[in-house]
C-alpha positions as CSV (number, residue, x, y, z in Angstrom):
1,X,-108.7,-26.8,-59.9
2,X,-105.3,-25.0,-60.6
3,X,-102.0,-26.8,-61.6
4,X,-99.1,-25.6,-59.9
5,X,-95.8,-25.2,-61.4
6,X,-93.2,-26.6,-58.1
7,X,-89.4,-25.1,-58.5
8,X,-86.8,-27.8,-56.4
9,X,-83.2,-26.5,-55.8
10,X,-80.4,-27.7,-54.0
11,X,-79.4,-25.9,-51.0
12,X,-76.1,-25.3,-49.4
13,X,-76.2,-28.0,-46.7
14,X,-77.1,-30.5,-49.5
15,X,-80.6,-30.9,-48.8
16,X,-83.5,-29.3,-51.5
17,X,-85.8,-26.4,-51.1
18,X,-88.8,-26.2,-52.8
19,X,-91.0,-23.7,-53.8
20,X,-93.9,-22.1,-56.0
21,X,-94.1,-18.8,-58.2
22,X,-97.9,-19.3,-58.4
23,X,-98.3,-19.7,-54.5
24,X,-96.6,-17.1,-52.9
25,X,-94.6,-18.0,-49.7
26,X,-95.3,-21.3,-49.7
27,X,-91.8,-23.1,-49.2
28,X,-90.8,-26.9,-48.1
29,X,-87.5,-28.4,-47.5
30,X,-86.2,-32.4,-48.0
31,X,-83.1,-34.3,-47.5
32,X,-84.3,-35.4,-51.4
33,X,-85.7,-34.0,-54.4
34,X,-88.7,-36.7,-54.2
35,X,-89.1,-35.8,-50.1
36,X,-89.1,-32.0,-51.1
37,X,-91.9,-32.4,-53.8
38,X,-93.7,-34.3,-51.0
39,X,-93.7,-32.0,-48.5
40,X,-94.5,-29.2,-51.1
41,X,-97.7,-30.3,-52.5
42,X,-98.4,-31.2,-48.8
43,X,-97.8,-27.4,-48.2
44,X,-99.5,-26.0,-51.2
45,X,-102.9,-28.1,-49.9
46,X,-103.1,-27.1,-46.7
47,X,-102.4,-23.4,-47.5
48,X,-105.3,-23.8,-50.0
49,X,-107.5,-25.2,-47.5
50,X,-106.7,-22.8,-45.1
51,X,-107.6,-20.3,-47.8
52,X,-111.1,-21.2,-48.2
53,X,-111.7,-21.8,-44.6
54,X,-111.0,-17.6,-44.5
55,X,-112.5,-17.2,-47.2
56,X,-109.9,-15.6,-49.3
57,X,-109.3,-15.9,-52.8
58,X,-107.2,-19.3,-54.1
59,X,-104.5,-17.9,-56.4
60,X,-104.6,-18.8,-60.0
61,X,-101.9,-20.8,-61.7
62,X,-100.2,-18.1,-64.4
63,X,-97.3,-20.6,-65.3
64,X,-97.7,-21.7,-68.7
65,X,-94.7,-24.1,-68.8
66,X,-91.4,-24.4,-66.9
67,X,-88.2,-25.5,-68.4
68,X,-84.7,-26.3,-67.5
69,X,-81.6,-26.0,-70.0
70,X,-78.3,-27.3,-69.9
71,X,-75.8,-23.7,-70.5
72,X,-73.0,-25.5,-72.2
73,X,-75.3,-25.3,-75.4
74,X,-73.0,-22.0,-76.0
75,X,-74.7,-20.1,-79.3
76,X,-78.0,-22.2,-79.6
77,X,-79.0,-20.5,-76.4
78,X,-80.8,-17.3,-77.2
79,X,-83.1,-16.1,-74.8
80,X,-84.1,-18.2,-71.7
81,X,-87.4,-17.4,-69.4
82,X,-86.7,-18.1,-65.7
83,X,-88.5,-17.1,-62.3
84,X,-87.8,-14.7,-60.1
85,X,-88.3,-14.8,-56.1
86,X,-90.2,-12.2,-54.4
87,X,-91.4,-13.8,-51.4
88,X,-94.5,-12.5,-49.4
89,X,-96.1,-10.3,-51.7
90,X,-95.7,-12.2,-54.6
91,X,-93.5,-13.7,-57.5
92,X,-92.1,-11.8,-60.3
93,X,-91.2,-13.3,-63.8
94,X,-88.9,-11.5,-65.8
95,X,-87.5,-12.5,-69.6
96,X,-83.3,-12.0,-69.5
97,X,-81.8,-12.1,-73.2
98,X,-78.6,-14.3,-73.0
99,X,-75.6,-12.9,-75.5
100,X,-73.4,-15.7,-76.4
101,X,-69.8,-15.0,-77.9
């Protein structure tokens, strides 16, 4: 059994999108964080079980950890990992180093 890592953010109309970089197109929306994190693991199981019923391969968790940072640390922050959207073929991860002045 695979742990997946769930990303929530807050969309424009004030409600919260969630999604996966380990489950690829697999999205769910909420009016609230906690309703968004309910209806994504309610996604991510029955896209897994739809998986296995065609037979196809369940996709393996690659997220080691996720993190959040607050940016007003100014010169402490160095270098930050974050995730990348690329939706329907896959996710992409990419490492940004952050200059601070």
């Amino acid at each position: 059994m695979s742990t997946y890592a769930i990303i929530i953010e807050r969309a424009d109309d004030g409600g919260y999108g969630s999604w996966s970089p380990d489950v690829p197109g697999c999205v769910a929306l909420g009016d609230t964080e906690a309703e968004a994190l309910s209806e994504m693991k309610e996604a991510i199981r029955l896209h897994l079980e739809v998986l296995r019923e065609r037979e196809e391969p369940i996709p393996e968790s690659a997220t080691v950890s996720a993190t959040t940072i607050d940016a007003a640390l100014g010169s402490g922050l160095n270098q930050v990992s974050w995730f990348g959207r690329a939706w329907g073929a896959g996710c992409s991860f990419s490492r940004r180093r952050i200059r601070s002045g």
